[in-house]
C-alpha positions, -999 to 999 in steps of 0.1 A, spaced: 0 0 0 14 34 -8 -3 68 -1 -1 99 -23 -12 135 -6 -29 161 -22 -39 196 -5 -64 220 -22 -51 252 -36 -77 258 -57 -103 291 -41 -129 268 -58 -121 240 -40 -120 203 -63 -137 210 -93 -153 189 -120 -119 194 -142 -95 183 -111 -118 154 -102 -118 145 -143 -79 145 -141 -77 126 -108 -100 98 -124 -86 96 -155 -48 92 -138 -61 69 -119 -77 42 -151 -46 42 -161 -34 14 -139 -45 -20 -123 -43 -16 -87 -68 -9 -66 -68 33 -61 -92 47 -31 -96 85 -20 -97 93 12 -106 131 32 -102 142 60 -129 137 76 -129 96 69 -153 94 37 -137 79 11 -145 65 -24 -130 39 -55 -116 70 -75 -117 49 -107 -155 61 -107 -156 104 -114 -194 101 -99 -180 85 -67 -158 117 -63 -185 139 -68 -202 122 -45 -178 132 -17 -184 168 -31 -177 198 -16 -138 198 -12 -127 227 -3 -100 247 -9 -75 236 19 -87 201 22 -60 175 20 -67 141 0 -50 110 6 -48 88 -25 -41 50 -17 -30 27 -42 -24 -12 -32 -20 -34 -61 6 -46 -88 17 -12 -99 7 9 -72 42 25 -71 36 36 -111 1 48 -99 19 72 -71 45 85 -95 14 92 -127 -2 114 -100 28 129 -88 32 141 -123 1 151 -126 4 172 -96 35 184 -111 14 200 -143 -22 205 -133 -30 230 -103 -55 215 -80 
């Protein structure tokens, strides 16, 4: 299991776009990746209407991305990346 954190620059908080970019990083590979706030909900975040589900995150919030699975290291380094290019 490794983790991948997140915090919420964003005024607007996650938006549809962010959450969009999140699940689409996250198809992209086999294992088994689960978001998890603050506050204990979490969701599959293979699923864009799971994550909206969890709506609002806020600007500030932190997110916890787990990924256990076959390439869960590949999984932590795609969202690094994408953390890397896209402002959330």
């Amino acid at each position: 299991m490794t983790n991948y954190k997140i915090k919420i620059t964003n005024a607007g908080g996650l938006t549809s776009r962010s959450s969009a970019e999140l699940v689409e990083e996250a198809n992209h590979h086999k294992c088994n990746i689960t978001l998890k706030l603050e506050n204990g909900d979490e969701c599959d975040l293979k699923s864009i209407m799971n994550v909206f589900a969890l709506a609002p995150i806020d600007c500030g919030n932190v997110l916890t991305i787990v990924c256990e699975g076959t390439d869960e290291q590949g999984a932590v380094d795609g969202f690094d990346k994408l953390c890397k290019e896209y402002s959330f």
